[in-house]
C-alpha positions as CSV (number, residue, x, y, z in Angstrom):
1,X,49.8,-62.8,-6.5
2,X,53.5,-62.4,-5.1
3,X,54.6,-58.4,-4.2
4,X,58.5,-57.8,-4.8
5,X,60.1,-54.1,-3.8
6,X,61.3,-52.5,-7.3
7,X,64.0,-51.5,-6.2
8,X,66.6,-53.4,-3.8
9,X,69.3,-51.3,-1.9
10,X,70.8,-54.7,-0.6
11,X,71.4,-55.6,-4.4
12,X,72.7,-52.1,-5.4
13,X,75.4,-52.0,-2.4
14,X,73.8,-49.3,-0.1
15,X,72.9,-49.2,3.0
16,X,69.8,-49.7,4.4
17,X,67.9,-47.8,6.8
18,X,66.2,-49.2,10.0
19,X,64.5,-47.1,12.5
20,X,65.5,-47.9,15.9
21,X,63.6,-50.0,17.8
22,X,60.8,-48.8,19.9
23,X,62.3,-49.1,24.1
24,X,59.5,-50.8,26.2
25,X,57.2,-48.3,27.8
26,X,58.5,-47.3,31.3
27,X,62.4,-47.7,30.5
28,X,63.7,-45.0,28.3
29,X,62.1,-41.4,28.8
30,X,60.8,-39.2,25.9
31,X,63.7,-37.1,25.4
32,X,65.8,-39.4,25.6
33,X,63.9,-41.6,22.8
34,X,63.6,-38.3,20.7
35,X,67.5,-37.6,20.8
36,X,68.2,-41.2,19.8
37,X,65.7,-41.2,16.8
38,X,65.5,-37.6,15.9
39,X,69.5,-36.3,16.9
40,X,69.2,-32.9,15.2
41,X,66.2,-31.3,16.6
42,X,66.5,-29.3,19.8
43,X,62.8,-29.2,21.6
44,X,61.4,-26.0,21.9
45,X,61.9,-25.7,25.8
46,X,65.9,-25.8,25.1
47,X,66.3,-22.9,22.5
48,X,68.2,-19.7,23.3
49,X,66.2,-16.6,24.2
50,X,67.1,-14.1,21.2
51,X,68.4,-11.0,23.0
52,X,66.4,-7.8,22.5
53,X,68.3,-5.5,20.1
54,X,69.6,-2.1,20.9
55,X,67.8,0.8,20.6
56,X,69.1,4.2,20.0
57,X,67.2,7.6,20.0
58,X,64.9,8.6,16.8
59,X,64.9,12.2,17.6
60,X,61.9,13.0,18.4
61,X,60.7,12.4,22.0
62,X,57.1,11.3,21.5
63,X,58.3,8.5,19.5
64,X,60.9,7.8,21.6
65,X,58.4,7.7,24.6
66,X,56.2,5.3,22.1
67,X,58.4,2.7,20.3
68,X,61.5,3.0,22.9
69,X,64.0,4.1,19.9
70,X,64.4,2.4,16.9
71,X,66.2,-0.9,17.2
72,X,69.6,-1.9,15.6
73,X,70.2,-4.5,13.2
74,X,66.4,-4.5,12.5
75,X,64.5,-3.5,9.7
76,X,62.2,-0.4,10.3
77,X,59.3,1.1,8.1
78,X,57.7,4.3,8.3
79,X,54.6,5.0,5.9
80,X,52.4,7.8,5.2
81,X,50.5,10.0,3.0
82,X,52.4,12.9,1.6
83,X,52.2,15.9,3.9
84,X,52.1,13.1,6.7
85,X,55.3,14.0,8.7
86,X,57.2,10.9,7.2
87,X,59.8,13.4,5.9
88,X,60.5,15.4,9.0
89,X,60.8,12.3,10.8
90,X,63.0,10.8,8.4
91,X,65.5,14.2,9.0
92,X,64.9,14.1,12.2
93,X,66.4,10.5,12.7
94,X,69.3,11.2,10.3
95,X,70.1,14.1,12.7
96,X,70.1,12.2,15.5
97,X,72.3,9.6,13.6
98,X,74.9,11.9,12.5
99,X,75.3,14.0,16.0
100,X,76.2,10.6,17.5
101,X,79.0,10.6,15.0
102,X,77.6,7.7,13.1
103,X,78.0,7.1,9.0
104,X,74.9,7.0,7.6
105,X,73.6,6.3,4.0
106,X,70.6,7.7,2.5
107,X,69.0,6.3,-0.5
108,X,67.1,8.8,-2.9
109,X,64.7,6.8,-4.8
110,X,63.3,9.9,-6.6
111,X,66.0,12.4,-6.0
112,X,63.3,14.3,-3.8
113,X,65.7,14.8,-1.0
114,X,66.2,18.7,-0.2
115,X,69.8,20.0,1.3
116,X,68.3,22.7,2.9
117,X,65.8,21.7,4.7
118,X,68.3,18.9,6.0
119,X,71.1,20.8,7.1
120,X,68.4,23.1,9.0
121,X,67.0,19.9,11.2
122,X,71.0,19.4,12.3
123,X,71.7,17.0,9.6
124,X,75.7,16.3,9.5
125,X,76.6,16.5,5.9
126,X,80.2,14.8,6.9
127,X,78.6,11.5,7.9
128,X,76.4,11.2,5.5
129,X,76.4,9.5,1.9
130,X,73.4,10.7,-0.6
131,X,72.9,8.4,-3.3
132,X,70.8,9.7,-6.0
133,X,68.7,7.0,-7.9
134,X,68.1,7.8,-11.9
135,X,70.2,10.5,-12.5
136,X,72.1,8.7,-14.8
137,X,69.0,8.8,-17.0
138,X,69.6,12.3,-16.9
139,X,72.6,14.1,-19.4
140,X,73.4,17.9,-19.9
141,X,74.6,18.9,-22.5
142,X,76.1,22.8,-23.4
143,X,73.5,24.4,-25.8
144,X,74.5,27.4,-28.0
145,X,72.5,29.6,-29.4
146,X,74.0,30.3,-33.1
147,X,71.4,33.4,-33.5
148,X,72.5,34.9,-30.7
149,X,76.1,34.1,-31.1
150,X,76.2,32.5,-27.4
151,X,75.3,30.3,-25.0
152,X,72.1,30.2,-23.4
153,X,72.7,27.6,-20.8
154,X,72.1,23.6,-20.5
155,X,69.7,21.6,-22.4
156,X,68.4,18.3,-20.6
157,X,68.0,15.4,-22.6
158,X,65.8,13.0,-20.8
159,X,66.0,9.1,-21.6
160,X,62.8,8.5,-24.1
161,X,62.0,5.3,-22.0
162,X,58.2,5.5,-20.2
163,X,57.6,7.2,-16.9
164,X,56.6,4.2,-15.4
165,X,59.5,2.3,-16.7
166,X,61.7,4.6,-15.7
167,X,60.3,4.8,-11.9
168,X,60.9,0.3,-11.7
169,X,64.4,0.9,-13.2
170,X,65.3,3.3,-10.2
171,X,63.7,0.8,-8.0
172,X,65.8,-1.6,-9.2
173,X,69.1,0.7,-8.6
174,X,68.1,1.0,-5.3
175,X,68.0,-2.3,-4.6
176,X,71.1,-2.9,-5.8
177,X,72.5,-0.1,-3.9
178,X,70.9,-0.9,-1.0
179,X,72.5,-5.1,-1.3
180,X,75.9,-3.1,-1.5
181,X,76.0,-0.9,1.4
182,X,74.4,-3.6,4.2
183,X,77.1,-5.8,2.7
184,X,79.8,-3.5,3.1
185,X,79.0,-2.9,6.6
186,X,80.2,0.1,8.9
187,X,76.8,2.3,8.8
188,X,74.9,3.1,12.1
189,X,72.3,4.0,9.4
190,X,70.7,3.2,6.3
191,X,67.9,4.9,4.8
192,X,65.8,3.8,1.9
193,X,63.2,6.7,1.0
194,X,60.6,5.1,-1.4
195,X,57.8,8.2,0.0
196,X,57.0,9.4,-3.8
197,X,57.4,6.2,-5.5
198,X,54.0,4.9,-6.6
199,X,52.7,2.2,-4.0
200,X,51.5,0.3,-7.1
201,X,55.6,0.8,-8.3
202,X,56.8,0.0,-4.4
203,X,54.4,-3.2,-3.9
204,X,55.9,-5.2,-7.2
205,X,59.0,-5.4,-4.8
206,X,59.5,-8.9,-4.3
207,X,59.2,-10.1,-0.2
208,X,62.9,-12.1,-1.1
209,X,64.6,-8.3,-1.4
210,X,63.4,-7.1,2.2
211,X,64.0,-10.7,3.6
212,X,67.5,-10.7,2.6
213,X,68.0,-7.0,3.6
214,X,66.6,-8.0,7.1
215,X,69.1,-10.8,7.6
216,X,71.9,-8.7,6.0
217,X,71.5,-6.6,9.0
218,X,70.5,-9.3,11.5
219,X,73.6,-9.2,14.3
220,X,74.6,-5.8,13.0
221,X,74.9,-2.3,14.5
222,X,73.2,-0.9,11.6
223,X,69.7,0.1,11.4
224,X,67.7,-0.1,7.9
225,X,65.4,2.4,7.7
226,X,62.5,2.5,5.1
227,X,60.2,5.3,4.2
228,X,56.7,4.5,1.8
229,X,53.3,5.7,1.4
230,X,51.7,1.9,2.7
231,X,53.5,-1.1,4.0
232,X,55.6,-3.1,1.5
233,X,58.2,-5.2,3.9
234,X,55.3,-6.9,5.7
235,X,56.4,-9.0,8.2
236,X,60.2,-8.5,8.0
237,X,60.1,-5.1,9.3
238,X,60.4,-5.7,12.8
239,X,59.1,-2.1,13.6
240,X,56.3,-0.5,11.9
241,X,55.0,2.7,12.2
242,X,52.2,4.6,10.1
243,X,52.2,8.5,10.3
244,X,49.0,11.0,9.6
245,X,48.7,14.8,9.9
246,X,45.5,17.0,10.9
247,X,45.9,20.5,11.7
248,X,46.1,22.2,14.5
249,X,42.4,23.6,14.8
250,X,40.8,20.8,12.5
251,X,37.9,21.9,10.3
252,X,34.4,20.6,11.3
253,X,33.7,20.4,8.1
254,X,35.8,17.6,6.8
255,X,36.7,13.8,8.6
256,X,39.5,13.5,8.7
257,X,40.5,17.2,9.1
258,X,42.7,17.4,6.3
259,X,46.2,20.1,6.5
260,X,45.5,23.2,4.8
261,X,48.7,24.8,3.4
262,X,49.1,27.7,5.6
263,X,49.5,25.2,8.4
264,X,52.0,23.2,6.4
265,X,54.3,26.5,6.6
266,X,53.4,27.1,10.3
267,X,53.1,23.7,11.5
268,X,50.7,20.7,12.1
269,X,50.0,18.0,14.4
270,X,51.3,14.8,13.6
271,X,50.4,11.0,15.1
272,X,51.9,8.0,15.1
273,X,50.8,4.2,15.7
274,X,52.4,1.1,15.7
275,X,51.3,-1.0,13.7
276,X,53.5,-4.1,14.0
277,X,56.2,-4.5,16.8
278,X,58.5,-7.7,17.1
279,X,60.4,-5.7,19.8
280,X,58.0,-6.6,22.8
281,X,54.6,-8.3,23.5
282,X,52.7,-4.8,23.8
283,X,49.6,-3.2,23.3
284,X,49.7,-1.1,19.7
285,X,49.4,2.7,21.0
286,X,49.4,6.0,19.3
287,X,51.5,9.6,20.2
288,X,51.1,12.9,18.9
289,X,53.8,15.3,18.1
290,X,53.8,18.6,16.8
291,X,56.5,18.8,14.2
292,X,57.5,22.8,13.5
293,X,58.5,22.6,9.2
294,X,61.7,24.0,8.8
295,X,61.8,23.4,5.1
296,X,63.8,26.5,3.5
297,X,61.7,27.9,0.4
298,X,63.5,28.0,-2.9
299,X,63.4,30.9,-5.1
């Protein structure tokens, strides 16, 4: 039984494709064989170093003293619990930003960020851009009162669409948002604070969304910043740091000593590990920092 190719490129007027021929052993070196066969691929021992990026202060020393800064045209994450310091660290690094007279952009997933308590950590409202997600769902309307013959203020009408729905679709704004600013460059800093979005809600983000943020950054001066309750950019943050609380005077009673309230108006103890660093071939470590709550009380 005769074998015949089912398909001939001589016939169809292409050309064909021979390997080169193997050199005897002893006359043409390895490199030299892999550059003739293989043109395109550089071998390991020939790549360029990456340089380390540049890192600026965070504002608080202990982190500083931990992590070195937080690095420029990288993607960092910061997660924690509620009542884990995530917030005063997040003001802390957007004073820090603005008092070196840098622009810096804020994202407000759930419109949770407070004025107040911002321009009392140093916060520079001049160089900074607050973008407030879902508040387009949001209308107000003047209300009279035709018993009373007047007004009695603004009625909210609220979008009938589910919580939950509601929640992805200001995820989804974000995003967009977020694709907008690191495109438009000229930001030392941009923020992204997903802390009170569900984790279930901050997981469904797709790994495609922080992979291009990271390389939309990638040979920047701008720093991405990202605030959750548990890690959701996995391994294209290049720093990542988890923040807990315990009171001053922890209770023997509980493990892990929880933070009662009056401490949360007085102050509590906060640590911070890394858990991932691309930065440097370190050890993970852990500092703690007492953080002083300057949040101003409404009402």
């Amino acid at each position: 039984m005769s074998s015949f190719p089912l398909f001939s490129s001589e016939s169809a007027g292409h050309p064909v494709f021979a390997p080169p021929l193997a050199a005897p052993p002893g006359k043409v070196s390895a490199e030299a064989l892999l550059k003739i066969s293989l043109p395109n691929v550089v071998p390991a021992s020939r790549l360029e170093v990456r340089p380390a990026p540049e890192m600026v202060p965070s504002g608080v020393r202990e982190v500083d003293a931990l992590t070195g800064g937080l690095p420029r045209g990288c993607l960092t994450e910061v997660c924690g619990s509620a009542s884990s310091g995530r917030t005063s660290l997040l003001l802390a690094i957007l004073a820090s930003a603005t008092q070196r007279q840098e622009a810096c952009a804020l994202v407000d997933v759930t419109d949770s960020f407070a004025p107040e308590s911002a321009a009392s950590a140093g916060v520079d409202f001049k160089r900074l851009l607050w973008i407030r997600c879902g508040t387009g769902q949001i209308a107000a309307e003047r209300h009279k009162n035709t018993a009373h013959g007047g007004s009695r203020g603004y009625a909210v009408n609220i979008n009938s669409a589910p919580e939950g729905r509601k929640r992805e679709r200001n995820v989804e704004q974000a995003l967009r948002v977020t694709d907008l600013l690191l495109q438009s460059g000229g930001f030392g800093l941009v923020a992204i604070d997903l802390a009170d979005v569900p984790f279930k809600t901050a997981r469904r983000i797709p790994l495609t969304s922080w992979f291009r943020f990271q390389r939309a950054v990638e040979h920047t001066p701008t720093g991405l910043l990202v605030i959750t309750q548990a890690p959701c950019a996995q391994t294209c943050a290049a720093l990542l740091l988890r923040m807990t609380a315990s009171a001053k005077k922890p209770s023997a009673f509980s493990f892990p000593p929880k933070v009662p309230h009056a401490e949360l108006l007085e102050g509590f103890a906060v640590h911070t590990g890394v858990l991932r660093s691309r930065l440097a071939r370190k050890p993970a470590r852990s500092v703690t920092a007492a953080f002083t709550t300057k949040a101003v009380r409404a009402g």
